[in-house]
C-alpha positions in Angstrom: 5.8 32.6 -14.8 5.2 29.6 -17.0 8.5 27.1 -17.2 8.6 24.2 -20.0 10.2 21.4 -19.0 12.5 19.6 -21.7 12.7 16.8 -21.1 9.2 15.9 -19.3 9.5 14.5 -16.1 7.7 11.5 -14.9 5.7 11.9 -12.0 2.9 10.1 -9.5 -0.3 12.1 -9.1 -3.2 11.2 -7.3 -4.9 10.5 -10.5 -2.0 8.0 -11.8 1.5 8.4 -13.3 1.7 11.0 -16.3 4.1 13.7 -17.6 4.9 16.5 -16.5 4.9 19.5 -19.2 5.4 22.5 -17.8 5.2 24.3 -14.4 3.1 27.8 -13.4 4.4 29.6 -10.7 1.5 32.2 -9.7 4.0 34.0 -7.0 4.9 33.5 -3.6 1.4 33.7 -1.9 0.4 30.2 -4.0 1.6 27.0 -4.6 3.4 26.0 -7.7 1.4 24.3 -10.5 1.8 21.4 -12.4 0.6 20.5 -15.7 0.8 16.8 -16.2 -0.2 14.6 -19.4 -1.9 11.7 -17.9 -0.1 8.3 -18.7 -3.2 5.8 -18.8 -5.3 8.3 -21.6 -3.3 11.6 -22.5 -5.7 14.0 -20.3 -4.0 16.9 -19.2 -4.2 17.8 -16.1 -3.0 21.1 -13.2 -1.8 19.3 -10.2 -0.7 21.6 -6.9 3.0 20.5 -6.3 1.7 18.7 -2.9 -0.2 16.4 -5.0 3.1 15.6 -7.2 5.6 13.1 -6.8 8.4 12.0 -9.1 8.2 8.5 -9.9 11.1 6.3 -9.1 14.1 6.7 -11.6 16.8 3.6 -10.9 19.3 5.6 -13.2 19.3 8.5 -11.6 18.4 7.3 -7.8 15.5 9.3 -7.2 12.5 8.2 -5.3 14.2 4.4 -4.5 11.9 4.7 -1.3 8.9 4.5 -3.9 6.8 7.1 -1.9 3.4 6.8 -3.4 0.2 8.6 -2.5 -2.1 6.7 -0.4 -4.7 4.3 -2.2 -8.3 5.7 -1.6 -9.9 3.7 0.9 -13.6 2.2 -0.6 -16.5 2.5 1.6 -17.4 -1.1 2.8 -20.9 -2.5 1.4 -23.3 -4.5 3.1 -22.1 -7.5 1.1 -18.7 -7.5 2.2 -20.3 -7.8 6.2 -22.5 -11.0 4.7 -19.2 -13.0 3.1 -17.4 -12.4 7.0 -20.4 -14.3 8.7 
């Protein structure tokens, strides 16, 4: 089943905030899908609803706690063990 979502929400992917379209349910053995129109250039998107968040709506009182996925730790280079020293 394929649901359109009017309005869009706005949500927090792993990939940045975007818009959330529609929603594909494939059934009960599978996770819900999200298609999300990526804020920062327009790319859409399928997200599995574990990696969707709704962003935090002051109006409405959703997400005040600002959950936010995790920022992706960068291996550390050589350099940065050269500046310590």
């Amino acid at each position: 089943m394929i649901h359109q979502l009017k309005p869009s929400i706005l949500v927090e992917t792993p990939l940045g905030t975007g818009q959330a379209l529609f929603l594909i349910d494939y059934g009960m053995h599978q996770n819900t899908c999200w298609v999300v129109a990526l804020q920062k250039d327009g790319v859409i998107k399928h997200f599995d609803c574990n990696d969707v968040i709704l962003s935090t709506n002051y109006t409405y009182g959703m997400n005040l706690r600002k959950n936010k996925f995790a920022e992706p730790k960068l291996p550390k280079s050589d350099d940065d063990e050269s500046k310590v020293a």
